[in-house]
Structure formats: C-alpha cells, structure tokens
C-alpha positions in Angstrom: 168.4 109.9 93.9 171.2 112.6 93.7 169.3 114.3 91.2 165.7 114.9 92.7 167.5 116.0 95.7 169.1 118.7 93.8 165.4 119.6 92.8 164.9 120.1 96.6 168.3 122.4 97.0 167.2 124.3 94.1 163.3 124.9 96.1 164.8 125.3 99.4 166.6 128.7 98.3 163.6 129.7 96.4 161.7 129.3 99.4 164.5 131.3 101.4 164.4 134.1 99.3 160.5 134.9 99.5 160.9 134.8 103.2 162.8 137.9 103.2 161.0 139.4 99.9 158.5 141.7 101.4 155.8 141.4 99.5 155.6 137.6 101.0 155.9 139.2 104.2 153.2 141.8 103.9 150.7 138.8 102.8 150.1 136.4 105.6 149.1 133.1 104.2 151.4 133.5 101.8 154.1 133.9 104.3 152.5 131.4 106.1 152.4 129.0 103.5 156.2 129.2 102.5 157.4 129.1 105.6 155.5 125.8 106.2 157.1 124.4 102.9 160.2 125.4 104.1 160.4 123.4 107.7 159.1 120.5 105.4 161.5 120.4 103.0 164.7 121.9 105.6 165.5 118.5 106.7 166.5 117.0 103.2 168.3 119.8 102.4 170.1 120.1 105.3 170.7 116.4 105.0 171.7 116.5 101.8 174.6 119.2 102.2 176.1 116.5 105.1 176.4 114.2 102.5 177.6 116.1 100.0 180.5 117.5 102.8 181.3 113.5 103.5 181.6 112.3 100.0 183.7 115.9 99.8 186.0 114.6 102.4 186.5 110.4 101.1 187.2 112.4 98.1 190.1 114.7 99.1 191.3 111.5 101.3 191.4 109.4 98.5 193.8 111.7 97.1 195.8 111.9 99.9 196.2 108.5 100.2 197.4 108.4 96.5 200.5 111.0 97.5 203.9 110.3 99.2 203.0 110.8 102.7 204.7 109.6 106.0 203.2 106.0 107.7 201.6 107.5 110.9 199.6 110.1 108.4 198.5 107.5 106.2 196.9 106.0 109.3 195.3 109.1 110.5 193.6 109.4 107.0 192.6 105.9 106.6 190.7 106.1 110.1 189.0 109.4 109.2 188.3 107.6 105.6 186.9 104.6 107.2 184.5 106.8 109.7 183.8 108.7 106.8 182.6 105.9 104.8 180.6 104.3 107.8 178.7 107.7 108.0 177.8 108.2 104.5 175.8 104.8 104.2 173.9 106.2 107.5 173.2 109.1 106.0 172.2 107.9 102.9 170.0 105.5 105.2 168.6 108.8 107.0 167.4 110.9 103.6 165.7 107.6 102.2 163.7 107.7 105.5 163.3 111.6 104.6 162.0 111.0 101.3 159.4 108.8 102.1 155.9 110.6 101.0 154.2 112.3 104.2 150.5 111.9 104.7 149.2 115.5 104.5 147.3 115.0 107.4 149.7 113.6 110.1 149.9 117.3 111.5 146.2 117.4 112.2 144.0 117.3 115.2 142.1 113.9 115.1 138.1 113.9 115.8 137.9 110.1 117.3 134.7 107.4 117.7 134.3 104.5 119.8 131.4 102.1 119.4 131.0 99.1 121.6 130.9 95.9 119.0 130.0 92.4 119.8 129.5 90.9 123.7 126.5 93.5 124.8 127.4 95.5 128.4 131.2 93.7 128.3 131.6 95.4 124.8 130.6 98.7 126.3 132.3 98.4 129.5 135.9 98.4 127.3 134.6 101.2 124.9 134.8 103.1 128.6 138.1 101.3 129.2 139.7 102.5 125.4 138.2 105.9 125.9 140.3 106.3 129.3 143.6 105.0 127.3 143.7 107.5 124.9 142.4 110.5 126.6 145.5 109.2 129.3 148.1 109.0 126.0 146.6 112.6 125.2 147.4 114.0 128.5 150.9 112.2 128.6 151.6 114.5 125.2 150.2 117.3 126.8 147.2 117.4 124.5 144.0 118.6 124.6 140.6 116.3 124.7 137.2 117.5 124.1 134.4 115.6 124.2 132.0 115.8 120.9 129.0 113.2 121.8 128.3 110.2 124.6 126.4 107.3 124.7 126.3 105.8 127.8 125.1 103.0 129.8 124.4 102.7 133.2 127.0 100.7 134.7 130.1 102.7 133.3 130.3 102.2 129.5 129.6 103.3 126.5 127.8 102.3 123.6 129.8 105.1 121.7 132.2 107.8 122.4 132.8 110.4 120.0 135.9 112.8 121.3 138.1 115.4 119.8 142.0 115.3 120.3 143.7 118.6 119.4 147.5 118.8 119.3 150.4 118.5 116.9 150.9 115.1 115.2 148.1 113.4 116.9 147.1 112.4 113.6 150.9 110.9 112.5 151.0 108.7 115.6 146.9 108.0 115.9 145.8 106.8 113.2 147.4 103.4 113.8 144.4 102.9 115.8 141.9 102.4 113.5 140.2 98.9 113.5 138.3 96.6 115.9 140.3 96.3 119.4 139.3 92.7 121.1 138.9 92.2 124.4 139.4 88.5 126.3 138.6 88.7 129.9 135.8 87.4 132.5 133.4 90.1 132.7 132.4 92.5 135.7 129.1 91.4 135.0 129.8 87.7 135.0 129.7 85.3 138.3 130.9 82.3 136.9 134.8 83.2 135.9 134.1 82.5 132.3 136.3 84.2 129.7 134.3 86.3 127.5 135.5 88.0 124.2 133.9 91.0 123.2 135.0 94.0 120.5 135.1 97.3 120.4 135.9 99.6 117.1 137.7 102.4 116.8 137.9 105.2 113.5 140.6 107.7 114.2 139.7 110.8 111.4 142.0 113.7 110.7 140.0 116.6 111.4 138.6 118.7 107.9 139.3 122.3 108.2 136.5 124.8 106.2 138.8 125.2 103.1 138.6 121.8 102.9 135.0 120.5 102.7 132.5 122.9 101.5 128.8 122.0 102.8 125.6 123.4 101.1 123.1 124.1 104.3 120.3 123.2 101.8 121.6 119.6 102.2 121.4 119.7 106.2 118.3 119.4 108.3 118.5 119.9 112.4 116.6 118.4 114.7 116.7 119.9 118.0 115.4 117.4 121.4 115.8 117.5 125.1 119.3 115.7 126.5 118.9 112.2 128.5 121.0 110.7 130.5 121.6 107.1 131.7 117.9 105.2 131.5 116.4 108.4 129.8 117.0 110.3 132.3 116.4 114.2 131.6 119.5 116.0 132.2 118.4 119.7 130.7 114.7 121.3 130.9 115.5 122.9 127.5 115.5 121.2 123.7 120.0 121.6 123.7 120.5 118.2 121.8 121.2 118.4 118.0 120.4 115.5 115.8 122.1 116.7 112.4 121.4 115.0 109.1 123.1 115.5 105.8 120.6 114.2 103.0 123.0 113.4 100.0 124.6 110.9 102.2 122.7 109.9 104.9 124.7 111.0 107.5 123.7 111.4 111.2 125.2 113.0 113.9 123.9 114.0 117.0 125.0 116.1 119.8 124.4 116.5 123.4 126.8 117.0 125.9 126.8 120.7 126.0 124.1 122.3 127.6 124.3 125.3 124.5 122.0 124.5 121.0 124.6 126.3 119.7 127.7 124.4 120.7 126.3 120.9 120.0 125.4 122.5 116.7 129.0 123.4 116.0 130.2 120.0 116.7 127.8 118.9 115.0 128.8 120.5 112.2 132.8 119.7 112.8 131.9 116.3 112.9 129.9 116.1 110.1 132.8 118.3 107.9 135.0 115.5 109.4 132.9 112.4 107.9 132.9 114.1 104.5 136.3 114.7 104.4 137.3 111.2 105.1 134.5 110.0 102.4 136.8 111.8 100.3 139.9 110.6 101.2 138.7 106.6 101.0 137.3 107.9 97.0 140.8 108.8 96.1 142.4 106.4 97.4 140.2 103.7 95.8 141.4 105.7 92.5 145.0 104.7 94.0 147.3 101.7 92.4 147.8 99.3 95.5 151.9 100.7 96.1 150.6 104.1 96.0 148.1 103.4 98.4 150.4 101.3 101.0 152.3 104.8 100.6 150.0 106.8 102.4 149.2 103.9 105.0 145.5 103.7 104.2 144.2 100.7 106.2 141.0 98.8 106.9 138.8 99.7 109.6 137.5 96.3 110.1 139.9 94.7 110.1 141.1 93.4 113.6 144.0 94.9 114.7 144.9 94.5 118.7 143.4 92.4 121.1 143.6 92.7 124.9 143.8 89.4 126.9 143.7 90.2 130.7 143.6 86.5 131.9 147.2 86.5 130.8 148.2 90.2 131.1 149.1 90.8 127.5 148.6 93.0 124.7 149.2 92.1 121.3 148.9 93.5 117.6 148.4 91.2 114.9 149.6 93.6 112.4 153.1 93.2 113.3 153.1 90.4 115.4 154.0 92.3 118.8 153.1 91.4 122.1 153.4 93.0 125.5 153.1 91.5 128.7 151.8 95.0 130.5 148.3 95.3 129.9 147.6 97.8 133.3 150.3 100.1 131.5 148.9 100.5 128.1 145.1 100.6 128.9 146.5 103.4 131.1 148.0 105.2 127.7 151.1 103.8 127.7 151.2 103.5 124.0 154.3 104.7 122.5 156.1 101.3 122.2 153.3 100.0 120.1 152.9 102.8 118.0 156.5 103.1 117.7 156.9 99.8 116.1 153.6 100.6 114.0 155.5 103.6 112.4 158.5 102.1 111.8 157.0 98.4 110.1 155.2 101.3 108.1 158.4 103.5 107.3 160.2 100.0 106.4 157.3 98.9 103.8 157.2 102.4 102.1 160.9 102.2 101.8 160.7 99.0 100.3 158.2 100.1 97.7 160.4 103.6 97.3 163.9 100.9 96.6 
C-alpha cells in the first residue's frame, strides 16, 4: 500500500509546482484542472505524511526503550508508544477509506424523475409526497431546485415529476435513491380504511455537461404545442410546450412549465444530454467485471429499495436492513441517517473488495 501512496506524494508536488508555474496560471482550465486534482488527491497525502510522522515516532521510542533510562521515563515513553500505536491502526483505517475509487460524478448536480408506478391516483398522490421530500432535503443543504417538466393530476399528484437539483455533492449523497419507493397506507381517496400498497420510482442522473455528450441536431426533431393544465386545461394562449425527440434512440422529452419556447427547449435539451449520458454510463459499466462495478456503486433501478408504511409509522430500506420509526420526519427531508448508513454499507463493501 506504502508504495502507491508514494506514487501520490510524488503527484501531489508535481501538482504544487504547476500551481505557481505561470504558464499554468495564465491558462485557465489548465489551472483549473490542476488545482481540482490537487484538493482530490491533498487528503491522502496529507494523510500519508501523519503516518509516516507516527511510525517516525514508535520508531525513535523503540530505541529509547532499548537504552538505560530511568523507571518514570520509561513509563512516559511507553504511554506515548502505546497512543502512538493506537493511532497508527486508525490512520491506516482512515487512508483505506481515502483510497477507495471516487465516482466521477458525485460532485455533480443531479437532474431527478419521479413517475407514479402501480396503485393509480394513490401511486400519484406519493410521487407528490417524494417530490416534497427531496426538494425539503435540498433546501435543508441549501440547494437549489428547479423544476424541468410536471405531470399532474387533479387532486394533488403527479403522474411524473422531472426536477433539477443543483449543488455540491448532491450527486455523492442522491444517487442512493434510485429504485422503486413503496408506499403501504389507506388512501385519501379510500372510505373503507383499507391498506393499500402502491409504488412510485425514482432515477436520480448526474447531470452531463456539453464536453461530455456531443448531440448531432440532425438526430432531434421539436414539436412545439400549447401547455395544459390539470383536465386539459389551457394554461398559455401561445404554442410554449416542447415535445423533443432524439431519433437514434427514441427518446422523448417534453417540456412545459415555462411560459418561454425557448426555456422548455433548453431543458429539453439538458435533459435529453442527461439521458444520453447515463446510456453511456450503464454501456460501460456492463463492459465492467462485477467487483469493478460494485466499485462505482452502480445499482438497479427496479429494484425495490425503501418502502414507507404509515399504518405503523416506519420507514425501512431493504438494502441494508434499516428501519426508522419517523415517517413525518423523513417524508419531510429528513434523510441524512438513511443515506448515511447507505454510504457507509457502500464504503465498507468497496473496502472489502479493495482488502
């Protein structure tokens, strides 16, 4: 291990010297680009350097211990030895964590769809209920939502719910949310007090950026019509909606919630970028052996993953086994102690295949 990390000691001052070189300077992305390898690879380093300080120390203590040296000094070094020890095996515990491959997209803003599943208006009623969670676990890490495209129904819900999250690392905690979320309770719509269990999916994508995904316009064709609401209803006079269809796959978006051609357009178009990007990312990683691809934490959209019980208050993820027993709390965005434990059961099982 010692000697890959050397690897990164040897990059790190690389890196450090084109930050002050001013031809790196003078180039922005360039700069830009190093600078970002830099904070990445920083915490290893720095990391590394405790440890090599520690084992410095056990070292020179050793040696001490080895000399003539009074009682009462001998103890002092064999309680800084013993701390000394205890630290190293949690710092060698840290950099394993540290060393763990990073998804390249966990930085990224997240473009997010909900579609009611099985269980008709119930199903659509908790698509409104999961599209409230997360734009509340947004706001609760001060991020920004913006909605792409709606679907509603009449009574409150949605038959999909296409949304935008942008901020830092909305991807890295996010993405844990792909799958089909089920829902046990008696419905608003139901007189009887019978349970019903309806589901509700969820894809969480990390947003493509242009470099990424280039798109021919020859393969697009836009279909412009006039927005509805709920029932049909007209909400503009003039043809803003933007039905978007990429020929080589088949893809269709459309947009409506802006009153511009233009801006459905674009989202449209951000959307559609977004689709193509993941198509690309489930390609490689089909290509992937099946330890490489638990290493990235690739995972199966329909598979079921959480299901919300409100008869008995609880929340539980079948993933990893976790319930909670505060279902008000997390449909209100109160996610992090789920996710948490998503990230580290992940972290453990990529560690396990690193070992």
């Amino acid at each position: 291990m010692y000697s890959n990390l050397e690897v990164f000691e040897k990059r790190y001052k690389e890196l450090e010297a084109k930050l002050i070189d001013i031809e790196v300077i003078n180039n922005s992305k360039l700069y830009q680009k190093t600078a970002i390898e830099h904070a990445e690879i920083e915490p290893i380093v720095l990391k590394y350097r405790e440890i090599k300080e520690t084992e410095k120390r056990i070292a020179e203590n050793k040696e001490l211990l080895e000399d003539k040296i009074d009682d009462d000094f001998k103890d002092l070094v064999k309680d800084e030895l013993k701390s000394d020890e205890e630290k190293l095996l949690k710092l060698q515990e840290e950099i394993k964590i540290l060393l763990i491959p990073k998804d390249p997209n966990d930085n990224k803003n997240v473009i997010v769809e909900i579609r009611a599943g099985a269980g008709g208006d119930e199903a659509a009623l908790f698509a409104g209920v999961l599209f409230r969670q997360y734009v509340r676990y947004a706001e609760r890490h001060n991020w920004k939502v913006d909605i792409m495209n709606t679907n509603e129904i009449g009574i409150g819900g949605y038959k999909e719910v296409i949304f935008m999250i942008i901020g830092k690392g909305a991807y890295s905690r996010l993405k844990y949310e792909s799958g089909v979320h089920r829902v046990q309770r008696v419905p608003e719509t139901e007189s009887s007090g019978r349970i019903h269990t309806s589901t509700v999916t969820v894809a969480v994508l990390p947003e493509a950026e242009d470099v990424e995904i280039e798109i021919d316009q020859s393969d697009i064709r836009f279909d412009v019509f006039r927005s509805s609401g709920n029932g049909g209803q007209s909400v503009n006079t003039t043809d803003s909606a933007v039905r978007l269809t990429h020929i080589p796959t088949g893809i269709v978006i459309s947009c409506q919630d802006e009153k511009s051609q233009l801006k459905n357009k674009d989202k449209a178009m951000k959307i559609l970028r977004t689709k193509l990007y993941d198509l690309k990312l489930q390609e490689q990683n089909e290509e992937l052996s099946n330890e490489k691809r638990m290493q990235i934490g690739t995972g199966d959209r329909s598979e079921r993953i959480r299901t919300y019980n409100y008869p008995q208050g609880r929340v539980t993820d079948h993933r990893i086994n976790l319930t909670i027993h505060q279902i008000d709390s997390v449909v209100d965005g109160e996610l992090d102690d789920i996710i948490d434990a998503l990230i580290t059961d992940d972290q453990a099982k990529k560690l396990e295949s690193i070992v």
